[in-house]
C-alpha positions in Angstrom: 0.0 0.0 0.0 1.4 3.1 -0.9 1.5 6.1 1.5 1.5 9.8 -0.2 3.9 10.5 2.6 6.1 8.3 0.9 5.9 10.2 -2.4 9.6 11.5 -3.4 8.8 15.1 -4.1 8.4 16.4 -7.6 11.5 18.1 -8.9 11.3 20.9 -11.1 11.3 20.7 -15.0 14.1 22.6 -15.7 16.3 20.6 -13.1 19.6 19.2 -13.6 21.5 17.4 -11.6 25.2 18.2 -10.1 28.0 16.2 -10.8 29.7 15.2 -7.6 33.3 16.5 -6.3 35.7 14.2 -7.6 39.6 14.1 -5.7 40.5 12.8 -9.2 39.6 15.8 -10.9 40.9 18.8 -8.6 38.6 21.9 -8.7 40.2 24.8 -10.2 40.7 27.4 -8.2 41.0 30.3 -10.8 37.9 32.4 -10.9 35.3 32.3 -14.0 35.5 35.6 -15.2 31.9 37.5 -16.1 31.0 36.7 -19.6 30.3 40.8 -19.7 34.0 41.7 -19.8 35.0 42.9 -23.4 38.8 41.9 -23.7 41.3 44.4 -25.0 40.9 45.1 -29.2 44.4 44.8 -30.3 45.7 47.9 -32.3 48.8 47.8 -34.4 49.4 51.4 -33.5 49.6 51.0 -29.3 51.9 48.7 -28.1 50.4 45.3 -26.0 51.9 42.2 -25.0 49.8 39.2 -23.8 49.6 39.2 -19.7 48.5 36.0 -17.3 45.9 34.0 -18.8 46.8 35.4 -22.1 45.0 39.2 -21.8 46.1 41.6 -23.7 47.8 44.4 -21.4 49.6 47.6 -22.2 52.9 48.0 -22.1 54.5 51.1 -20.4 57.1 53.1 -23.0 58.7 56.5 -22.9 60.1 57.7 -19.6 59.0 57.9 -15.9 59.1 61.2 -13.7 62.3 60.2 -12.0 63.9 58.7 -15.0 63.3 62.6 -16.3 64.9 64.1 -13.4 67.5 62.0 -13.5 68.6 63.1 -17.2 68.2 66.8 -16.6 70.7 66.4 -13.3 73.1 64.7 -15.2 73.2 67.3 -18.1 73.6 70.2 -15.7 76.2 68.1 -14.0 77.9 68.1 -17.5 77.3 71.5 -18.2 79.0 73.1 -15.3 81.4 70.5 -15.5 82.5 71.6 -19.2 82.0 75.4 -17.9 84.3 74.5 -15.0 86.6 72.7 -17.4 86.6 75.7 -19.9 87.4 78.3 -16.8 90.1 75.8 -15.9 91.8 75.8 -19.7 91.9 79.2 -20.0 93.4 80.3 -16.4 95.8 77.8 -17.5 96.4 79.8 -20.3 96.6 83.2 -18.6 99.3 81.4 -16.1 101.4 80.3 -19.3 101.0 83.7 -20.9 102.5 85.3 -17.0 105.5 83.0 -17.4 106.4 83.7 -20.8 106.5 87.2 -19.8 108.6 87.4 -17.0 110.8 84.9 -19.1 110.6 87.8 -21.7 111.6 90.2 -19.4 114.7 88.5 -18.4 115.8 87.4 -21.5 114.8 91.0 -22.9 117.1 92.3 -19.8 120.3 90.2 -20.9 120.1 91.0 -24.7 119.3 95.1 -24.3 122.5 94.7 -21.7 124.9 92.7 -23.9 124.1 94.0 -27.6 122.1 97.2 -27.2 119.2 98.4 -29.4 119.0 100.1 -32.2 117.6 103.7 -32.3 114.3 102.9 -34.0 114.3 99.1 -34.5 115.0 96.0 -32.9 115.7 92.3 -33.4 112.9 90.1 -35.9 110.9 87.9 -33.9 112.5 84.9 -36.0 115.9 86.5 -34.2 114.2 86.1 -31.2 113.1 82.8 -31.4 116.0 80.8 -32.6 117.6 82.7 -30.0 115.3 80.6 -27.1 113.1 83.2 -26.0 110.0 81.9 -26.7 108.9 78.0 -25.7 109.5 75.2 -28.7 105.9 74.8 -28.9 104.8 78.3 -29.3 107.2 78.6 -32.4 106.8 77.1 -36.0 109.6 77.0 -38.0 112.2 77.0 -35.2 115.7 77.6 -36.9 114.5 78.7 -39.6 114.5 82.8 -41.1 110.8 82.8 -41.3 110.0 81.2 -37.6 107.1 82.3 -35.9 105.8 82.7 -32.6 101.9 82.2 -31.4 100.4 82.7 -28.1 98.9 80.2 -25.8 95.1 81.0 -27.7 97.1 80.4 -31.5 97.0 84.4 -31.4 100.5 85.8 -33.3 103.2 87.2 -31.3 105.4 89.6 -33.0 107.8 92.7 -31.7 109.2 96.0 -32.5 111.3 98.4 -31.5 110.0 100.6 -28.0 109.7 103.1 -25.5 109.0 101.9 -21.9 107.2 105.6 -21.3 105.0 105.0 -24.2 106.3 107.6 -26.4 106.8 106.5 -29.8 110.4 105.9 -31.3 111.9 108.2 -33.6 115.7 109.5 -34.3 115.2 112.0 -31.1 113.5 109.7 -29.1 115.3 106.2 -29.6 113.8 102.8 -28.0 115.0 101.4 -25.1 112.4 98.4 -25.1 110.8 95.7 -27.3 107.1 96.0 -27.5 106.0 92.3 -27.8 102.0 92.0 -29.7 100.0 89.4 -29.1 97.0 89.0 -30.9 93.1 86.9 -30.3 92.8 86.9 -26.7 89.4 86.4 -25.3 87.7 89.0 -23.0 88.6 87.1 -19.6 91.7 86.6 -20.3 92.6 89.7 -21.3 90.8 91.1 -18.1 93.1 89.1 -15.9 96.4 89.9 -17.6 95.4 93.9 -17.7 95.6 94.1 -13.8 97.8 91.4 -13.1 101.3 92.9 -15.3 102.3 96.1 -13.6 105.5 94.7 -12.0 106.4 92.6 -15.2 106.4 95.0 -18.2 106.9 99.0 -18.2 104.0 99.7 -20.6 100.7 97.9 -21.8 98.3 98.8 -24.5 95.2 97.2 -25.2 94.6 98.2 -28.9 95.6 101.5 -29.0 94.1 102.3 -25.4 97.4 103.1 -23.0 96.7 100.9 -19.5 100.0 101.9 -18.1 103.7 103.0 -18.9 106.9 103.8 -16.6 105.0 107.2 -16.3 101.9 106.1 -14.3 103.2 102.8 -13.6 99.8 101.4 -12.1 97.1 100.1 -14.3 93.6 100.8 -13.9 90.8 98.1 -13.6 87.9 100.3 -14.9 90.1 101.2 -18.2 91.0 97.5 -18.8 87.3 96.3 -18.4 85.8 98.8 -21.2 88.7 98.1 -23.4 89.1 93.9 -23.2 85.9 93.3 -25.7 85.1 91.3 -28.4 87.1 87.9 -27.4 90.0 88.7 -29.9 91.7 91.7 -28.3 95.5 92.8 -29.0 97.5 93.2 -26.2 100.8 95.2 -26.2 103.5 94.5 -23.7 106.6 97.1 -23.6 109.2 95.1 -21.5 112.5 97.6 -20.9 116.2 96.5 -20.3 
């Protein structure tokens, strides 16, 4: 006899039943993604490269914010370092310039003492040279008649006949120096050796503007700064016996 109680209960239409857990067949552990998500359209303009689980992800190019920083602190490391460097060369240069002078001066000294001068002209600067009073490496031509003499910028060094009181030369008025020219010095330079020369040569010129001579023996800053323009001035040192 059969007892409604006993009825299994009616299951729906639609109803499907679960398959059980199996140890055999480990259930993943990766999430089912929504069905909604669109994946990334590849473009062959943008950059992608395939992520984890094969999604297309972008790719970062170009630079970061630090990575930025970083280049513009080492280019103004490099710039003041080339600045530095340039300063550096050309102090150099304006040391080397001060010791051929006073080597000048002696040697100038010894030759005015032992041969004399004439009244309105003096020894070639080829003389001069083969005669050792210049550096081997400023002359070209050593040994030669037609040697010449450059300065530490490749500016020319010649020399004539002189007055140490600035006056010029002339069969009343003979020279009793050598006034030594030397050509394409920059502006800083030039600056330096106006006010640094007033115990090394009697007179100095810078292009035709007097700085000082054995009659006002003391140069003057403000006369040197408004005359050293143009990075390729002439400078005229009168060196006496």
């Amino acid at each position: 006899m059969n007892c409604p109680n006993d009825q299994s209960p009616s299951q729906p239409s639609n109803f499907k039943p679960q398959p059980m857990y199996s140890p055999s067949q480990p259930r993943s552990l990766t999430p089912k993604e929504p069905d909604s998500l669109t994946p990334i359209p590849f473009n062959p303009s943008h950059k992608h490269k395939k992520g984890l689980h094969g999604k297309l992800v972008w790719k970062q190019f170009g630079y970061t914010n630090v990575q930025l920083a970083i280049g513009v602190l080492v280019s103004v490391v490099a710039l003041l370092g080339a600045i530095n460097g340039y300063t550096y060369l050309n102090q150099a240069k304006v040391n080397n310039e001060i010791s051929l002078l006073v080597s000048l001066r002696a040697s100038t000294s010894r030759l005015i003492a032992t041969q004399g001068l004439s009244v309105t002209s003096g020894p070639s600067i080829s003389t001069l040279a083969n005669l050792g009073f210049f550096p081997n490496n400023l002359v070209t031509g050593i040994g030669t008649a037609g040697a010449t003499v450059s300065n530490p910028w490749g500016g020319s060094i010649t020399v004539a006949a002189a007055r140490g009181d600035g006056v010029a030369v002339d069969a009343t008025r003979p020279s009793d120096s050598m006034a030594f020219t030397s050509t394409n010095i920059p502006d800083a330079a030039c600056r330096i050796l106006g006010v640094s020369l007033d115990a090394i040569v009697s007179a100095l010129k810078i292009g035709a503007t007097s700085i000082k001579t054995t009659l006002a023996p003391t140069s003057s800053p403000a006369t040197v700064g408004t005359n050293c323009t143009g990075n390729a001035n002439i400078l005229i040192y009168t060196i006496s016996g």
